[in-house]
C-alpha positions, 0 to 999 in steps of 0.5 A: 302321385308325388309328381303330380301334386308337385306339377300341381303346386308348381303350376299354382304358384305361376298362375298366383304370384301375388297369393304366394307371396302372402303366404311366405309372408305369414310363415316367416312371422309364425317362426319368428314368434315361436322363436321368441316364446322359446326364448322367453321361456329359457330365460324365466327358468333361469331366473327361477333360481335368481330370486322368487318365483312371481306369477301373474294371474289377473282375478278381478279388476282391483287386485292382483293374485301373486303366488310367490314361491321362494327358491331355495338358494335365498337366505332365510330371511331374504327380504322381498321388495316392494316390486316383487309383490307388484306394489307400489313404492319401496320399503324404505319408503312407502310401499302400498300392496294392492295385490293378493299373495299366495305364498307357498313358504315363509314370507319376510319383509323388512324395511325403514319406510311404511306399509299399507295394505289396501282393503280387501287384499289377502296374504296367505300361506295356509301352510302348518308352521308358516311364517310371515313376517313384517320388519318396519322401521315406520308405520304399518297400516292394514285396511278393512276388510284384508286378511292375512292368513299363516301360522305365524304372524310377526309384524314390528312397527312404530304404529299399528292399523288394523281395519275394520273387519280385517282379520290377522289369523294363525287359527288351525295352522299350528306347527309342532308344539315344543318337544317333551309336552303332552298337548296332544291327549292319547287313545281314542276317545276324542279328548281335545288338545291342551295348551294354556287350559287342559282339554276336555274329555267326555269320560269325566265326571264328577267322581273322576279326575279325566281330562284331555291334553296337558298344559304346557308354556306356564313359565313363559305365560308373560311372552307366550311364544309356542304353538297349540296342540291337536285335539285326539281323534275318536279313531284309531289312526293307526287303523285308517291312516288318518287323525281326526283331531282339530288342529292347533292354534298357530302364534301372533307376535306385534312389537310396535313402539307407540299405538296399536288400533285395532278394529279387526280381529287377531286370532290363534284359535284351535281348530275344529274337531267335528264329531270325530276329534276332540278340538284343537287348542288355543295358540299363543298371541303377545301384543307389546305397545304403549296404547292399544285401542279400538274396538277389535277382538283378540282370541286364542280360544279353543276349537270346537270337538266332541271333546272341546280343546284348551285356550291358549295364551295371551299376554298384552304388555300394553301402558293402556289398554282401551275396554272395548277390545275383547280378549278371549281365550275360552275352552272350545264347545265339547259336542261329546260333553255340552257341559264340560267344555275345554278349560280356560287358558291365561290372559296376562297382561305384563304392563300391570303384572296381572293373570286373568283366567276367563271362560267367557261363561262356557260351562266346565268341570275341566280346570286350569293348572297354575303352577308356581307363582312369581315371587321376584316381581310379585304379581299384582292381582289374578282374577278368575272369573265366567265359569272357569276352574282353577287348579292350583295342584303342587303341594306346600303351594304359596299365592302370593300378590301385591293386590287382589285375588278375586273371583267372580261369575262361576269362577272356581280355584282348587287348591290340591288334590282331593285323593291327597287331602294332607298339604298346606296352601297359603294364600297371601293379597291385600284383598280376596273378593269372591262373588257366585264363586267358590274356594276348594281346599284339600288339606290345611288352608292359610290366608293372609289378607286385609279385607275378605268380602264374599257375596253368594260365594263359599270356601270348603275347606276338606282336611281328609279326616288326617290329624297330620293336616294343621288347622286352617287359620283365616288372618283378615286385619281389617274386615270380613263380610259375608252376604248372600248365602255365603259360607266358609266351612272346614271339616276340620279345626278352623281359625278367623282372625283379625284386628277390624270387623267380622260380619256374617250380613243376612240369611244363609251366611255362615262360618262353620268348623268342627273346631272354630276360634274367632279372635281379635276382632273389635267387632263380631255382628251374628246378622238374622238368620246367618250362623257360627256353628262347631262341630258340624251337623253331622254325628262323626264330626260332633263325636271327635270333639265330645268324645273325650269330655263324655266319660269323665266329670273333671272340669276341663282346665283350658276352660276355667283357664283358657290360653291368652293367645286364643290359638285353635288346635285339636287338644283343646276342649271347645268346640266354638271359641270367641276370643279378645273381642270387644263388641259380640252382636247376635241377630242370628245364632251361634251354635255349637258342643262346647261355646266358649267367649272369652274376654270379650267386652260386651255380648249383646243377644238380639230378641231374634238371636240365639246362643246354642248348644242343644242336642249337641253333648253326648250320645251316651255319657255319664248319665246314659238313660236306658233302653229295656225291654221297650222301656225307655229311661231319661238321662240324668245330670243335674238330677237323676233321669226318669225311669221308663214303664212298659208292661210292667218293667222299669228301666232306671232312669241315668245317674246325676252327676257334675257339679252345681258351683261349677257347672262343666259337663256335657249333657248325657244321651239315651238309648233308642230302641234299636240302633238304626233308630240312634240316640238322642243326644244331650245338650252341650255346654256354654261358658261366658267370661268377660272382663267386663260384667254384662249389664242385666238388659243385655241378654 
């Protein structure tokens, strides 16, 4: 058979001398051209360990995808040039890339030129904790519609672009937050992450202090530089081996020597947490420039979860800063808890040393701590405002600024902690401005400002009941108004004073204490239908301060020579004290046990107005009316109380007592029928001393 096919093929190439040199022809090109292949190939392996890996794929027409690995013989923060990412230019010059980067590590590019990235070109390096970083001497120009992708973004230039509709995002590519935190919640309820704000959980309610991940990075707020932290999983992981929790924000860091214009989005946002996870939180972004403008967005909210995550950090230390860029650093939505999203993390800008907590009117019952305040500088103003909570929990706490403190739209601060009512707060500023918002204190509350002005807003001072806690004192030198169903109320001893004007506007304003002294003011205006009252509405707070005077007829002392200092403690024996104030203006009411206005110069009562104190005396009393075999006697005071009649029986009216000359007892209550139906409470007491006699017209 061999023979055959070999006399065969000799006989074929004799007939066809011509074909079989063709033939030959064709096979020496074919091993010529695998021979070069190989030798292309040996020497890219090569090479792979010289410098990084580029490989070509062409995508479309106007770009090409580079996926660039770097060997691990090249230093950190070897620097990659120009050409390497098949641009156009130098580094030292101007380099322009126009091509897609797909990178697999940390990518640094350094250089004393310009750079611009073409529209619609992407850098990507969706790895957790990747780095890219841009060193320019000169300018760094990113186009429209380009989107650079990693968990860290460094960019250092002389000026910055950012397009429009570009994107610079470290959303959901955290790495691992700072060592000793607890950003990330335990168990398996879904809680989201914590970082700037505390994360939601969906355990909490109103009676309970539940909250996800903790806040951590406070003493570093002014230059934020740690990553967010996972929202938990619903899941145990340990049971299917894999955690269902978003993931954390990563971190953006622009140093740029003149003008940052931004009309892209830059964003360290958490991740998303489905129904399965609570959301990551907020990273941390720091912008620093002369002049930051445009009409871009700057975010480091937190995800979305069953339990929403915490926002972030951001701090801006920018010489102006154009309003239209939109700074948000929102808790992320709780899919678990649609009302109780994640808190708020801290926007500070560090040119005007001014911290700003915003929840961009997202609903929650989550708060954000703040820990201690600068003292050296002092910051300048703090607003809390759009539905965020504030948290100011460290006993013995001082707030102290240069400026404002204010909040507005929703915004809540809570001064310590409701299970331990027994510390002191200050809270020192040039202005508190409140509007649709509230004040929380749990103990003894002081405040030192010039000017107090609330609208639809209110301070609720809880002393726990402890005479360990001191009387709250509210210092405001030159005005005080309250508009708009606005009140300041204490369960406790409660002190207002101030050198300018006090005034409660309209309907619904009040100032309310179980104690209250108002002093020093050169004006007190009671507007219609607004209300000074002590003690408060309810029996127990009315008992504290009567009880005392109820069964004893001696006049007391501090009321026939009450203290020139016009100082509020719980020895004293009234309940509402107006002290040194020259003009008392009453359109509404004044209310209380015990009224006592001491040296003041005029007191003026409208048609309309009212000073009170009916049915706030004693419940039994000197003069205690009866209540026997179903007849019911008055009390009696300045005359003896009426006998009660009922199928026969007498029951005694209550004794006269006091002393007509000097009036000063509290009037005497009566029994009910039983003690479900309670007792009716005699009147209180007024006193009046003025250094000047009041005019017949003027009550």
């Amino acid at each position: 058979m061999h023979a055959t096919f070999s006399n065969g093929l000799l006989r074929w190439m004799v007939m066809h001398p011509l074909l079989m040199h063709r033939y030959l022809c064709w096979c020496v090109l074919f091993g010529q051209l695998c021979t070069s292949v190989l030798c292309l190939s040996l020497n890219r392996s090569e090479n792979l360990f010289l410098k990084p890996r580029l490989i070509l794929t062409d995508e479309s027409v106007i770009a090409t995808s580079i996926h660039v690995k770097k060997s691990a013989s090249l230093p950190l923060n070897d620097s990659l040039s120009c050409e390497d990412l098949e641009g156009v230019g130098s580094f030292n010059t101007t380099c322009l890339l126009n091509s897609n980067l797909y990178l697999s590590s940390d990518l640094y590019i350094c250089g004393t030129g310009n750079l611009e990235i073409l529209p619609h070109v992407s850098i990507k390096c969706p790895t957790e904790g990747c780095m890219v970083t841009f060193n320019m001497s000169g300018n760094v120009n990113v186009g429209e519609y380009v989107a650079i992708v990693a968990g860290s973004v460094v960019i250092c230039a002389a000026n910055l672009t950012v397009g429009y509709n570009s994107t610079i995002n470290t959303t959901s590519l955290a790495g691992p937050p700072p060592p000793q935190t607890s950003g990330t919640p335990v168990g398996t309820e879904g809680a989201g992450g914590g970082h700037g704000g505390r994360g939601a959980s969906c355990l909490k309610n109103n009676k309970t202090s539940f909250w996800g991940g903790d806040v951590y990075a406070w003493s570093t707020l002014s230059e934020p530089w740690s990553y967010g932290s996972k929202g938990g999983s619903k899941n145990d992981s340990a049971s299917d081996g894999h955690w269902y929790g978003g993931k954390g924000g990563g971190r953006v860091k622009f140093i740029v020597k003149d003008m940052i214009y931004l009309n892209g989005s830059v964003t360290a946002e958490g991740g998303n947490g489905g129904i399965k996870g609570g959301g990551g939180s907020g990273g941390s972004i720091y912008i620093r420039a002369v002049k930051l403008k445009g009409y871009g967005t700057i975010s480091a909210a937190g995800g979305m979860g069953w339990g929403g995550g915490g926002g972030g950090r951001i701090s801006l230390d920018c010489y102006s800063i154009q309003e239209d860029v939109k700074v948000s650093v929102h808790g992320g939505y709780s899919l678990g808890c649609p009302g109780n999203s994640g808190a708020a993390g801290t926007y500070f800008n560090a040119d005007l040393l001014s911290l700003r907590v915003g929840n961009d009117n997202v609903s929650t019952e989550t708060e954000t701590p703040l820990l201690d305040f600068s003292t050296s500088p002092l910051w300048s103003n703090v607003f809390v405002e759009n539905n965020a909570k504030v948290l100011v929990p460290l006993l013995w706490t001082r707030v102290q600024v240069r400026g404002q403190i204010s909040l507005y739209r929703g915004g809540e601060i809570v001064f310590g902690l409701s299970a331990y009512p027994m510390s002191e707060f200050e809270l020192v500023a040039e202005e508190l401005l409140m509007s649709d918002s509230i004040i929380k204190v749990f103990g003894a509350f002081r405040v030192s400002v010039k000017m107090l002005l609330m609208w639809n807003s209110k301070i609720q001072i809880d002393g726990g009941g402890n005479t360990v806690v001191t009387a709250s004192i509210l210092e405001v030198r030159n005005l005080v108004v309250l508009r708009e169903n606005s009140v300041i109320s204490s369960n406790a001893n409660l002190g207002v004073y101030g050198q300018g004007l006090l005034q409660l506007t309209g309907h619904g304003d009040a100032i309310k204490g179980q104690r209250l002294s108002l002093s020093l003011f050169y004006n007190i205006t009671v507007g219609p239908g607004s209300l000074l009252q002590a003690p408060l509405d309810d029996d127990a707070s009315r008992i504290v301060v009567t009880n005392s005077l109820c069964e004893s007829q001696t006049c007391p002392i501090d009321l026939i020579t009450p203290p020139d200092d016009c100082h509020v403690n719980y020895t004293l024996s009234f309940s509402l004290q107006v002290c040194r104030v020259e003009d008392i203006l009453v359109n509404g009411i004044i209310k209380g046990s015990i009224v006592h206005i001491h040296r003041a110069r005029t007191v003026t009562i409208d048609a309309n107005g009212l000073i009170t104190a009916s049915e706030l005396g004693c419940s039994k009393g000197i003069g205690k009316g009866n209540y026997l075999n179903g007849a019911g006697s008055g009390a009696g005071h300045g005359g003896r109380g009426g006998a009660g009649y009922f199928n026969g029986r007498v029951s005694s009216g209550g004794y006269q007592y006091g002393n007509a000359d000097l009036p000063c007892e509290l009037g005497s209550g009566t029994e009910g029928p039983s003690q479900s139906f309670g007792h009716v409470v005699g009147g209180g007491m007024i006193g009046e001393f003025s250094v000047q006699e009041l005019p017949k017209d003027s009550i």
